[in-house]
C-alpha atoms as an extended CHARMM CRD file, in Angstrom:
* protein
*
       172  EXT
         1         1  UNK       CA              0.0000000000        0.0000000000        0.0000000000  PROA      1               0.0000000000
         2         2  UNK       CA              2.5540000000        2.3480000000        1.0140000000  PROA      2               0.0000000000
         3         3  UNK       CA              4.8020000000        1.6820000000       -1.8520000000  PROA      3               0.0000000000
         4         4  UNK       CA              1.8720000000        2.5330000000       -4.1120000000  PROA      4               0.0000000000
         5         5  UNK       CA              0.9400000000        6.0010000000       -3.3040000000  PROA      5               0.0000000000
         6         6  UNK       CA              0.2210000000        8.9180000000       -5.7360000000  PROA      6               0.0000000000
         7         7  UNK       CA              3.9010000000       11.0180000000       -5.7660000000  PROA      7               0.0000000000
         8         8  UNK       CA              1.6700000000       13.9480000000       -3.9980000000  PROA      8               0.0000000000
         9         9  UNK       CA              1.3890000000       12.5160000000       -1.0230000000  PROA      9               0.0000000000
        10        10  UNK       CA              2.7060000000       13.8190000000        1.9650000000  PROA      10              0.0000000000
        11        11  UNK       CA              6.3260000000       12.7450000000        2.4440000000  PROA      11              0.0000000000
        12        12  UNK       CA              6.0450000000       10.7810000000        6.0050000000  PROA      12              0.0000000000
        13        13  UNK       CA              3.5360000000        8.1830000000        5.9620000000  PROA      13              0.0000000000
        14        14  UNK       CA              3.2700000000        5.4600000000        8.4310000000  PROA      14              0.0000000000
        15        15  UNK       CA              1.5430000000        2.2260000000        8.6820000000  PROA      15              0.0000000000
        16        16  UNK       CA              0.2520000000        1.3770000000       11.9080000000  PROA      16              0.0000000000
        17        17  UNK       CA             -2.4330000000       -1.3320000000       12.7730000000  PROA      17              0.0000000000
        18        18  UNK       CA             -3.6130000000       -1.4050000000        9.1670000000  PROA      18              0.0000000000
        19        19  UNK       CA             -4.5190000000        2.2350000000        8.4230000000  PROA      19              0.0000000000
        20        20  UNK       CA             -2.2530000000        5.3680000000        6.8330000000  PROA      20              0.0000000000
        21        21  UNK       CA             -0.5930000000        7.6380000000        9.5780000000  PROA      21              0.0000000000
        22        22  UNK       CA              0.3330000000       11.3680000000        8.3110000000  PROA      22              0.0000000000
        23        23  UNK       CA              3.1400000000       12.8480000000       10.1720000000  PROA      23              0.0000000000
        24        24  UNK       CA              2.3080000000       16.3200000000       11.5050000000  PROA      24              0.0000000000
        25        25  UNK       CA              5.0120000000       19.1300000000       10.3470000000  PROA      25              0.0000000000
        26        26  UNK       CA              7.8650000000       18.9620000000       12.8470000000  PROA      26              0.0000000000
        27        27  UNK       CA              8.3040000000       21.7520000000       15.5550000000  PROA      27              0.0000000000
        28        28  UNK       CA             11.7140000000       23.1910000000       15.8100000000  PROA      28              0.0000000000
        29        29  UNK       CA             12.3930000000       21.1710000000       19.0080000000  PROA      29              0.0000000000
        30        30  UNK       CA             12.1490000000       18.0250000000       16.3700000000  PROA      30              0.0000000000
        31        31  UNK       CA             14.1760000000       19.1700000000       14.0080000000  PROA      31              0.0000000000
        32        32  UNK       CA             16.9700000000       20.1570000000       15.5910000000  PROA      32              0.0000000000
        33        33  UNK       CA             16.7600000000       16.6250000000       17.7990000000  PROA      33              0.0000000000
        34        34  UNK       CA             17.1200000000       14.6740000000       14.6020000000  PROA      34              0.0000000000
        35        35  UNK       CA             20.1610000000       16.4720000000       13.9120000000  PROA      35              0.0000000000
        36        36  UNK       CA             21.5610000000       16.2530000000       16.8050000000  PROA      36              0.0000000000
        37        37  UNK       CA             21.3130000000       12.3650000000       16.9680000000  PROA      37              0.0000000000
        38        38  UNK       CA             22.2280000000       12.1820000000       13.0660000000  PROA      38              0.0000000000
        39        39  UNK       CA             25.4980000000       13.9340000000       13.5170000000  PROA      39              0.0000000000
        40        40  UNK       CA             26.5420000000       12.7010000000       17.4180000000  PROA      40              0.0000000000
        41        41  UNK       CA             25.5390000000        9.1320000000       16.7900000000  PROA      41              0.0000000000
        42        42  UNK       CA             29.0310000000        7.5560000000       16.0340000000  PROA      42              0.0000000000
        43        43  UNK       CA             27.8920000000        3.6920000000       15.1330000000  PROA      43              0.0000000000
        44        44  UNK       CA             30.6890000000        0.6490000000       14.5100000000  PROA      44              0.0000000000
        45        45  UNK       CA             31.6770000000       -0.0920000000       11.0770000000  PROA      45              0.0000000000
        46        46  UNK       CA             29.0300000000       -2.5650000000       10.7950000000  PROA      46              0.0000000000
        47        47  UNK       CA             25.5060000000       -0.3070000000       11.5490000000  PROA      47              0.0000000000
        48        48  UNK       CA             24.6180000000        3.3050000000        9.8530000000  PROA      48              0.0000000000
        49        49  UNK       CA             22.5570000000        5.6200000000       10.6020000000  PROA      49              0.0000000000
        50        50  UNK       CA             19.4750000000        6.2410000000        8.8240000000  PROA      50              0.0000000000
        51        51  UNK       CA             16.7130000000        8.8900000000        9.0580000000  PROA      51              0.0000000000
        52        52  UNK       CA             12.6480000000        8.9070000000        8.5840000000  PROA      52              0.0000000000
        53        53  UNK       CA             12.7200000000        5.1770000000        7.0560000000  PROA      53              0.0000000000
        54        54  UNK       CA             10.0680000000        2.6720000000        7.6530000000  PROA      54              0.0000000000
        55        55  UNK       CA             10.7330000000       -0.9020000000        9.0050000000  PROA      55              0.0000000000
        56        56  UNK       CA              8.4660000000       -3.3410000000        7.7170000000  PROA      56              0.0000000000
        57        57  UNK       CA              7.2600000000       -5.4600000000       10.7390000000  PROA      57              0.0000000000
        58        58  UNK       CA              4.2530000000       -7.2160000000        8.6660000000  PROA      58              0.0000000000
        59        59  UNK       CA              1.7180000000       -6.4680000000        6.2160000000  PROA      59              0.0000000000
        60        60  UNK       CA             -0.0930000000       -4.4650000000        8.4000000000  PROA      60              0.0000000000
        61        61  UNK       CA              2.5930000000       -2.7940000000       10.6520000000  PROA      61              0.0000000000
        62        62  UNK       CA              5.7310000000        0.1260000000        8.7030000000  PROA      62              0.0000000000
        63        63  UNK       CA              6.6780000000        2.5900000000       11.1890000000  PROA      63              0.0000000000
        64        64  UNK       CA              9.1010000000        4.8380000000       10.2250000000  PROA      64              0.0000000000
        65        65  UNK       CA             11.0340000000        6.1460000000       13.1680000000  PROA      65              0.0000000000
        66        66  UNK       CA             13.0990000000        9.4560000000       13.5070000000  PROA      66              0.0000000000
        67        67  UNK       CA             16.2720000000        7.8460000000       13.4610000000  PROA      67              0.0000000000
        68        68  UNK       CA             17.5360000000        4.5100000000       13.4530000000  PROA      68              0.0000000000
        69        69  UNK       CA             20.5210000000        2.2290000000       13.3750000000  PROA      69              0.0000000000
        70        70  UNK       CA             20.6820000000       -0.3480000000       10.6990000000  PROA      70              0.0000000000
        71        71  UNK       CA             23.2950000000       -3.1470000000        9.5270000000  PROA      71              0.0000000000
        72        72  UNK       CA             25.5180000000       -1.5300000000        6.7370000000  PROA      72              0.0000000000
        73        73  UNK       CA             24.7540000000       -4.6360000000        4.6760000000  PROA      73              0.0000000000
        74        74  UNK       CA             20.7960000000       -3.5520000000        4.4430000000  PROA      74              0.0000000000
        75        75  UNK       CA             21.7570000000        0.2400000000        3.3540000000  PROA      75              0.0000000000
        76        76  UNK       CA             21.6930000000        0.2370000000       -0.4840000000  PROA      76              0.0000000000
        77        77  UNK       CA             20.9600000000        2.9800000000       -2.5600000000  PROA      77              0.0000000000
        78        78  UNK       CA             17.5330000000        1.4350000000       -3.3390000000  PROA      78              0.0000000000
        79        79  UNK       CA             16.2470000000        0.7440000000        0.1250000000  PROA      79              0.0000000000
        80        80  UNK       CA             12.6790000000        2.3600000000        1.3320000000  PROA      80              0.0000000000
        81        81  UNK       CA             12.1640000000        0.0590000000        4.2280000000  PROA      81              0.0000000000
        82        82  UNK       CA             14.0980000000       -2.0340000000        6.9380000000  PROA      82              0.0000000000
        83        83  UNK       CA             13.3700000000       -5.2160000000        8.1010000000  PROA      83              0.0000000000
        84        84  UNK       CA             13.8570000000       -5.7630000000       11.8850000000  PROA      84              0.0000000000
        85        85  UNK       CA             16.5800000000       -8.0620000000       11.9680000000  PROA      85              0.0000000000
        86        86  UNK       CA             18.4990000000       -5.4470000000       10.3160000000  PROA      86              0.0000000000
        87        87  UNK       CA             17.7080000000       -2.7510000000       12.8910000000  PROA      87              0.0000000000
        88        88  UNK       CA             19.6450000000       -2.3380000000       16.3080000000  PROA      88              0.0000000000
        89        89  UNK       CA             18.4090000000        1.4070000000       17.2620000000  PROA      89              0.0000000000
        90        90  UNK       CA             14.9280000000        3.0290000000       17.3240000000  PROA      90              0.0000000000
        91        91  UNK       CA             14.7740000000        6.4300000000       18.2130000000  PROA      91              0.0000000000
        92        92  UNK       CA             11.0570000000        8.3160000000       18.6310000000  PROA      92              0.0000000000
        93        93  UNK       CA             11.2270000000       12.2030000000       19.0220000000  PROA      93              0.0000000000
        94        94  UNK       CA              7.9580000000       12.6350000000       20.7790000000  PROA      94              0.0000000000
        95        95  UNK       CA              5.4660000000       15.2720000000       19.2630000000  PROA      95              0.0000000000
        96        96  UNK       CA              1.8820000000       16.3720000000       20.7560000000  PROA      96              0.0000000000
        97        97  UNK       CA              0.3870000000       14.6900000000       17.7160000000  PROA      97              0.0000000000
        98        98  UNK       CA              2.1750000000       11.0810000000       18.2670000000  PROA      98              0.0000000000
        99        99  UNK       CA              2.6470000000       11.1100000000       21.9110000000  PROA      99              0.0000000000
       100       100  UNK       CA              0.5420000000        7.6660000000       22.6880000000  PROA      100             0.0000000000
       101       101  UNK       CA              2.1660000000        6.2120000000       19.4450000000  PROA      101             0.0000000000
       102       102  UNK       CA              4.9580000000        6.7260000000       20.3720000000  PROA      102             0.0000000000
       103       103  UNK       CA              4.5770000000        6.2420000000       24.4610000000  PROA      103             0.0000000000
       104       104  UNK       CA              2.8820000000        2.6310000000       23.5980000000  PROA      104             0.0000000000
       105       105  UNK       CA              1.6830000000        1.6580000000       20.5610000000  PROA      105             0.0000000000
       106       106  UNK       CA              5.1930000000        1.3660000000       18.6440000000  PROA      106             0.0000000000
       107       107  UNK       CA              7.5130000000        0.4480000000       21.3250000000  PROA      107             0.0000000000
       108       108  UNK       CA              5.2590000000       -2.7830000000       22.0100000000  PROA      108             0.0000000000
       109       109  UNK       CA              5.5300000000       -3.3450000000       18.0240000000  PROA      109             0.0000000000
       110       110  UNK       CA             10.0080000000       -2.8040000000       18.1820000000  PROA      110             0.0000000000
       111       111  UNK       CA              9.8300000000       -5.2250000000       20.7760000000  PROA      111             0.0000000000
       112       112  UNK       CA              7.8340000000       -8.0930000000       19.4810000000  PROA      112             0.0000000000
       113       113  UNK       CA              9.7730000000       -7.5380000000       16.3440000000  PROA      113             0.0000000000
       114       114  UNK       CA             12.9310000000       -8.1160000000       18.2400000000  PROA      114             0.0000000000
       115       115  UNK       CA             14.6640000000       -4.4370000000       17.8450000000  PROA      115             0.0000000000
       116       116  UNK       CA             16.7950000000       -4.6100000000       20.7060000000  PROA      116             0.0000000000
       117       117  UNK       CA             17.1840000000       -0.7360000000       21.6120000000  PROA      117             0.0000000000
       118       118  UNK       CA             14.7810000000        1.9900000000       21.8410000000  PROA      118             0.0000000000
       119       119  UNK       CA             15.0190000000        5.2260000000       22.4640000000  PROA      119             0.0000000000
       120       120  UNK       CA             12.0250000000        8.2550000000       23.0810000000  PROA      120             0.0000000000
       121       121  UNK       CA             13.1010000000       11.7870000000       23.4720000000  PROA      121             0.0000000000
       122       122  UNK       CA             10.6070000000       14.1460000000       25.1880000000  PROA      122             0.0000000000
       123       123  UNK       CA             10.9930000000       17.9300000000       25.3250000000  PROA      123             0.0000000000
       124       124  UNK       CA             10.3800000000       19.0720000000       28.9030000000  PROA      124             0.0000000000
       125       125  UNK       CA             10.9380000000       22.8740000000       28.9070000000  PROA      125             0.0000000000
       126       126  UNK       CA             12.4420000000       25.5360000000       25.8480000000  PROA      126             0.0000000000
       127       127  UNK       CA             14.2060000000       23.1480000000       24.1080000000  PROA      127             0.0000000000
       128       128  UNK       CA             15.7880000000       21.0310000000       26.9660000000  PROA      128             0.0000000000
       129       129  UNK       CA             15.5080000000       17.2050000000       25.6900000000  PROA      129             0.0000000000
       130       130  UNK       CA             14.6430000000       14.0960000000       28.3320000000  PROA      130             0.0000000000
       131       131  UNK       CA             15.9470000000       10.7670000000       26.6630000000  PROA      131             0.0000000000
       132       132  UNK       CA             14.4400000000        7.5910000000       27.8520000000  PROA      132             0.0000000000
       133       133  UNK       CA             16.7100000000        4.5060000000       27.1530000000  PROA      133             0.0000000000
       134       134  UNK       CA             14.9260000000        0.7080000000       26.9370000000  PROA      134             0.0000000000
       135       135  UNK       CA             16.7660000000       -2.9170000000       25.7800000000  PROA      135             0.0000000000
       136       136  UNK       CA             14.8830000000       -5.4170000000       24.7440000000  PROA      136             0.0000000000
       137       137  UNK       CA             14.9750000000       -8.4470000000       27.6880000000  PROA      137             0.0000000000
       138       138  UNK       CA             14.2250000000      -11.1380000000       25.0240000000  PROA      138             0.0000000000
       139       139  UNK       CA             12.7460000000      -13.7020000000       27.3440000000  PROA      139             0.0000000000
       140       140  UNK       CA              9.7220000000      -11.9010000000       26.9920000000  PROA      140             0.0000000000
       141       141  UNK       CA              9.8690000000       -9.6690000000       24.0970000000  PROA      141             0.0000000000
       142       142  UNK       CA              9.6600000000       -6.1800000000       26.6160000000  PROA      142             0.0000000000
       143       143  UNK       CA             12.0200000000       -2.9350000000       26.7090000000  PROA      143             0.0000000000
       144       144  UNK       CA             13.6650000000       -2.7140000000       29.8530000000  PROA      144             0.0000000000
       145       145  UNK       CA             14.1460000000        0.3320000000       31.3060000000  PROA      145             0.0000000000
       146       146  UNK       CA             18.2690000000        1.4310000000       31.4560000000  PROA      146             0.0000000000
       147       147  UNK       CA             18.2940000000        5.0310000000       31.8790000000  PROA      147             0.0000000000
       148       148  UNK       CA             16.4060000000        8.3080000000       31.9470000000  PROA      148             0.0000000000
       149       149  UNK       CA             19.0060000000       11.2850000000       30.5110000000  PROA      149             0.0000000000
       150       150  UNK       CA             19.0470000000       15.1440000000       30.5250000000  PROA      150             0.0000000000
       151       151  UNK       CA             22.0060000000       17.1890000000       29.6960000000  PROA      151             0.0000000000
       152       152  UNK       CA             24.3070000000       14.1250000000       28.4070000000  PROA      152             0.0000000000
       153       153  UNK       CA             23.0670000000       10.9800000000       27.0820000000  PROA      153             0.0000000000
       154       154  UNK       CA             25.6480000000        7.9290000000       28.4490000000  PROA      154             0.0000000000
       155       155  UNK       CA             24.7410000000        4.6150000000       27.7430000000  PROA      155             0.0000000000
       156       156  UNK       CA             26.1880000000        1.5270000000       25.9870000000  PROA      156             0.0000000000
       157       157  UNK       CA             24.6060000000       -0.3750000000       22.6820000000  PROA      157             0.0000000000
       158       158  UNK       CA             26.9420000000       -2.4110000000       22.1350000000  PROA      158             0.0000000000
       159       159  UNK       CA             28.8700000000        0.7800000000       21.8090000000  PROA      159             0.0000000000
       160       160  UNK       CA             29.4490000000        3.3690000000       24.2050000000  PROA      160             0.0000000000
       161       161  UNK       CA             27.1710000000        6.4280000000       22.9370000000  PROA      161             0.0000000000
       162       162  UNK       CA             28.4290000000        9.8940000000       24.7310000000  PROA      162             0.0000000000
       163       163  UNK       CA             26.2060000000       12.9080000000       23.5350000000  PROA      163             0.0000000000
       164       164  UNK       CA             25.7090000000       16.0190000000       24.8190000000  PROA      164             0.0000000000
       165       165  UNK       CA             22.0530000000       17.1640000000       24.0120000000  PROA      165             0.0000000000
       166       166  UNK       CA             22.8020000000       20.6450000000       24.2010000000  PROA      166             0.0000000000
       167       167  UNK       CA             20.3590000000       21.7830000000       21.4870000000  PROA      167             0.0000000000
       168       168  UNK       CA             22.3370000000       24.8960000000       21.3890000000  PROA      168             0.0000000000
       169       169  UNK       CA             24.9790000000       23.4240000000       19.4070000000  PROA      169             0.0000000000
       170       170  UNK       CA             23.0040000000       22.7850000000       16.8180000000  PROA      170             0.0000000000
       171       171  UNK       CA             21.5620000000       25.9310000000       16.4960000000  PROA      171             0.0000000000
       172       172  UNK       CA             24.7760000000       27.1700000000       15.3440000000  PROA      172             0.0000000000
């Protein structure tokens, strides 16, 4: 369905449960949180990052998340969609208009699909990001909680991942 729409249609389109999902226009506070993540996410040799791509997680079910980290081997030229095994890293930037998405509805979907790290990023006050950090326990098929982070995001996926989320930086 997706892969068949009319070339006017708007550019972010997700599949969730079955029906079409238009993305809202991003605030500022989105924008400049993608970036942020593009640029400061510093993978291995073997994962990429890639940005506003779907996953495919079943006929009815094509997310696309904000950011994500994929196996090198799955980024061609030619690829408009993921499949899960390929995908280590899901990142949700939180907006008013996909807050319960984003809250439930898609990190129950990651899960069951295996994704083993998820990340949502919440804005709390002018511009100040709030990143929630989850692993997948794969006994049974849940995120895990393994860190709630303001001012620097620390964790490790596999990698340690160091990132200031100064927003100001970005700004230029």
């Amino acid at each position: 369905m997706l892969d068949h729409l009319p070339p006017d249609a708007p550019p972010h389109v997700e599949l969730i449960d079955g029906s079409l999902v238009m993305m809202s226009p991003q605030t500022a506070f989105h924008m400049l949180m993608l970036r942020l993540l593009e640029q400061s996410l510093k993978p291995t040799h073997e994962l990429v990052v890639a940005r506003e791509m779907a996953i495919t997680l079943g006929l009815r079910q094509r997310p696309e998340p904000d950011i994500l980290l994929v196996k090198r081997s799955a980024f061609t030229n030619k690829v408009t969609t993921f499949k899960p095994e390929d995908v280590h890293l899901v990142v949700e930037v939180v907006s008013d208009e996909s807050r319960d998405r984003d809250r439930t509805t898609k990190p129950i979907k990651y899960s069951n699909a295996g994704i083993k790290h998820f990340w949502r990023v919440e804005e709390e006050e002018d511009l100040q990001p709030v990143v929630y950090t989850f692993e997948l326990e794969p006994a049974v098929k849940a995120y895990v909680p393994t860190g709630v982070h303001r001012k620097n995001l620390q964790t490790f996926i596999g990698f340690d991942v160091d990132i200031d989320l100064d927003l100001k930086q970005v700004i230029g």
